[in-house]
Structures are given as C-alpha cells and as structure tokens.
C-alpha atoms as one frame of an Amber mdcrd trajectory, in Angstrom:
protein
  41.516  49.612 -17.201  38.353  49.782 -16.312  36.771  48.350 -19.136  39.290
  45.082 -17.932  37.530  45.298 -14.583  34.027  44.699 -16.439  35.220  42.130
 -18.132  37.277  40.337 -14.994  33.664  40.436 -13.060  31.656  39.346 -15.690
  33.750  36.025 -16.019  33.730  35.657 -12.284  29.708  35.522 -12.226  29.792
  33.450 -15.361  32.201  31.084 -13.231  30.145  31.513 -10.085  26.717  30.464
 -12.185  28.940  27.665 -14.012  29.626  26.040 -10.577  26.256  26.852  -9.066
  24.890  25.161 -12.579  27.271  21.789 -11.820  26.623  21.747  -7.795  22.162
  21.914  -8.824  23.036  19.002 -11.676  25.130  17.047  -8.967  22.903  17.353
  -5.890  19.812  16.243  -8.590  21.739  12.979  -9.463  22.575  12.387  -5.732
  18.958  12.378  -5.286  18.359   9.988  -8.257  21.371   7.673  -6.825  19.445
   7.466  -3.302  15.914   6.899  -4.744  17.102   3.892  -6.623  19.466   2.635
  -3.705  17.098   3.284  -1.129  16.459   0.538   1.060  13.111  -1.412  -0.056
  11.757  -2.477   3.027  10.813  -6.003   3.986  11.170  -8.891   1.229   7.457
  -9.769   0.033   7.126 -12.908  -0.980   5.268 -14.743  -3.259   3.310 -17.424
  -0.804   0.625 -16.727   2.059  -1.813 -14.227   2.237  -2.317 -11.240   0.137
  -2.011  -7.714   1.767  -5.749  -6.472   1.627  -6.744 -10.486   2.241  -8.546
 -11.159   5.563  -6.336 -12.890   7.959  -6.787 -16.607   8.430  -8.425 -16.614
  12.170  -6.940 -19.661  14.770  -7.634 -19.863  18.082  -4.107 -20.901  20.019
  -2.680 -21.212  23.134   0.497 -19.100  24.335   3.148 -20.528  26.080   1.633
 -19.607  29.579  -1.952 -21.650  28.554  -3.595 -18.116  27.469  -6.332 -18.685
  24.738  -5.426 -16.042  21.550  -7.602 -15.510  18.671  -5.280 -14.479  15.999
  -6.875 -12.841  13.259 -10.546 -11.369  12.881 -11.522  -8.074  14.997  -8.903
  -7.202  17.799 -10.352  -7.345  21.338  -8.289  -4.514  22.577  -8.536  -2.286
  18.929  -5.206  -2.755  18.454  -3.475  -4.022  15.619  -1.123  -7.016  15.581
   2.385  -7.759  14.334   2.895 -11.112  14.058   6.783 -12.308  14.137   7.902
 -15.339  13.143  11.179 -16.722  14.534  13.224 -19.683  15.943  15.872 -20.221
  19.124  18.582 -21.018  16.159  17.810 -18.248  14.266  20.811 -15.754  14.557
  19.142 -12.612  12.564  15.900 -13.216  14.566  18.227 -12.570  17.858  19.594
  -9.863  16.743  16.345  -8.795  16.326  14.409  -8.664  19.516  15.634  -5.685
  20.897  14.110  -3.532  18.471  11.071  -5.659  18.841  10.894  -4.754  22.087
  11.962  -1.339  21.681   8.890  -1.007  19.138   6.925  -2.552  21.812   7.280
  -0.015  24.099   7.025   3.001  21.879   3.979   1.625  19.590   1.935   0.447
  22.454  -0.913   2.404  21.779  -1.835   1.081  18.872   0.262  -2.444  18.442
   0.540  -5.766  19.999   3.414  -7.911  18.931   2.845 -11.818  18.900   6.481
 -13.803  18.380   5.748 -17.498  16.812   7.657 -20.926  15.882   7.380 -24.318
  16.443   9.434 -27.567  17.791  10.215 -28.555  20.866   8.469 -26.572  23.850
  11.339 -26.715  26.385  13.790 -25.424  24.091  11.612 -22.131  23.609  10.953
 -21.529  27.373  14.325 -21.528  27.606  14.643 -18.965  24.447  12.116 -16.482
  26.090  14.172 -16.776  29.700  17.528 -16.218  28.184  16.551 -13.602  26.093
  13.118 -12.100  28.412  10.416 -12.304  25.773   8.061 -12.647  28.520   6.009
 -10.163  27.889   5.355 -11.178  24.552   2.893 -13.964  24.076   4.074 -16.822
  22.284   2.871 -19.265  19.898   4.247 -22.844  19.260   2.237 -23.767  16.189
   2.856 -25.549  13.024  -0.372 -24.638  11.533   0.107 -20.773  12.074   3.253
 -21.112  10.224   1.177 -23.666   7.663  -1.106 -20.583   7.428   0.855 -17.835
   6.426   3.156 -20.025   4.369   6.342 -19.201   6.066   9.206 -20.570   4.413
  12.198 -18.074   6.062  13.086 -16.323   9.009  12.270 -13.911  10.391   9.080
 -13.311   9.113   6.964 -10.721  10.134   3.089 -10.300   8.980   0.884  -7.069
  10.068  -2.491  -7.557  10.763  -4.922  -4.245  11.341  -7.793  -4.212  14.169
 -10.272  -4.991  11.632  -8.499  -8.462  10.607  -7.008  -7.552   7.225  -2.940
  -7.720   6.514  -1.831  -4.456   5.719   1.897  -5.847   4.996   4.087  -8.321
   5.420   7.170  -9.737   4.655  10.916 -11.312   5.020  12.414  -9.097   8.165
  16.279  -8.670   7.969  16.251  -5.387  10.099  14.828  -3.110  11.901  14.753
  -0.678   9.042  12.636  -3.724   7.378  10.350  -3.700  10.360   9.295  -0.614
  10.473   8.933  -0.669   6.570   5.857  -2.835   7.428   4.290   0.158   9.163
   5.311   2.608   6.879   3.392   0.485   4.163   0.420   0.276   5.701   0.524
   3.997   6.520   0.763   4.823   2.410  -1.657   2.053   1.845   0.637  -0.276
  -0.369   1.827  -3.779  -0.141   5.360  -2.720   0.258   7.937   0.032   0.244
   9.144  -2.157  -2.643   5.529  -1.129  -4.831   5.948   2.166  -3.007   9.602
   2.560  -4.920   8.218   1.602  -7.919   5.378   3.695  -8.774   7.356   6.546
  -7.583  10.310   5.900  -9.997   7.543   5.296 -12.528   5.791   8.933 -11.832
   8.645  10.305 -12.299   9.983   9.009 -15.353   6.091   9.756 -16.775   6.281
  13.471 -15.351   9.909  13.391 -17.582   8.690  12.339 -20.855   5.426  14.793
 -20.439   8.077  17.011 -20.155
C-alpha cells in the first residue's frame, strides 16, 4: 500500500512539472506571437527628409499673421511636432484630441505645429469648429513641398537642435506617440526598432 502511495505522488509531480513544462512553452510563444504582432508605430515612408537629416528651415506665417521659423534651433528649447492634416480629412479629426491631449501633458518639452494648404476660409472655420486655436497653423504648399507629403495625417518630429528624430504616416495615437518613443531609443522607427530586436534574437538562438 504504501509503496502505491509513492508511486501515486510521484506521477502527480511528474503531471504537475508536465503542465508547468506546457504553461512556460505556451506563455514563451505568446510572447513570440506579440513581438511579431506588435503594433509598428507610424508608417515611414520612402520620400522627404531622412531621420538624422537637418530640417529644411522656412520662415511662415500662422493663421493669426505670427512669423514661425520652422526648422533650425528652437527659440523656446523645445522640440517640434509638426502635423500635417486637412478639414476633409476624417482620420486627421479623429485625431486632434489626442493632439491636444499630448499638448497638454508634453508641454515641457514639445510644441505642436498643425499644417495644410487650400483655401484660407475653409481652415478658420476648421480650427473654430474643432478649437485648434492654440495651435499655430500653417497654410503652405511649400512646407508640404518640403517634407514630401503625399498622405494624411502626417506627422514629422523635429528636436531643439533642428534635426528629425522621426517621422511618419499617423493613423493613431498609438502611431503618435511611436514618434517619441523612436526618438527616445534613437532609431528611425519602432518599425527598425522591431526589426533588429527580432534579429538579436534569432542571432542569440543560433549562438545557442
């Protein structure tokens, strides 16, 4: 009987290390499945300005006749997200909430510039309707020319020194805020980010 008793506990723990075994394998390839569905951050495309480049500097007039130099040193230290948009964009709507809500909690150390072109009544009647007035704003082909903006919203960050740290096609504000994290880990992208972590760790795998 009580040699049964050994033998009853002994399966248990090998059943109880089995399932720990499966549950270690399972939360590992949960792990995997996020890394490589992760969310990449903002698009980077191809055209404009390279992050690292020096920012192409244009002196421009807001909407309220203030003179801006966009690009070069920042008077205030501060760096500079520049958003590109439009009054008939709907995903650029949806997201100027979190620009403002960025606004307010990144105001230390960013200024946000919102810019487009056309027709200058229909964007004072964008930044009433939807209070971008603390925002300055740009109507200006060439800035657009500039960065080579083909699709909105576009966003481009610019440090106090001058130079683009990122930039990119904006869908969200997980996308957003993928600019700053970016610059923080000193790449391009969270896309490049992605990438030479996935390629670390299939290097640390066949080392091993």
């Amino acid at each position: 009987m009580l040699n049964g008793l050994l033998v009853s506990n002994l399966l248990l723990w090998i059943v109880v290390l089995a399932t720990v075994a499966v549950m270690f394998a399972l939360v590992r390839q949960i792990g995997v499945l996020y890394e490589r569905v992760a969310p990449a951050g903002a698009l980077v495309l191809g055209n404009g300005p390279k992050v690292g480049e020096t920012a192409p500097i244009l002196n421009l007039r807001d909407l309220d006749g203030e003179l801006h130099q966009i690009g070069g040193e920042s008077p205030n230290a501060r760096s500079r997200l520049l958003f590109f948009l439009s009054p008939t964009c709907p995903v650029c709507k949806t997201l100027l909430p979190a620009l403002k809500s960025i606004s307010n909690r990144e105001k230390k150390w960013l200024n946000i510039l919102l810019a487009s072109d056309g027709e200058r009544k229909e964007h004072e009647s964008f930044v009433r309707d939807y209070r971008l007035e603390k925002f300055p704003y740009f109507l200006s082909m060439e800035l657009g020319l500039g960065y080579r903006v083909g699709r909105l919203p576009h966003a481009v960050l610019i440090d106090e020194t001058g130079v683009i740290r990122s930039t990119g096609l904006v869908n969200s504000r997980e996308h957003i805020e993928s600019l700053f994290e970016a610059s923080e880990r000193g790449v391009a992208s969270l896309q490049e980010f992605m990438e030479l972590a996935q390629s670390k760790e299939i290097n640390e795998e066949e080392v091993a």
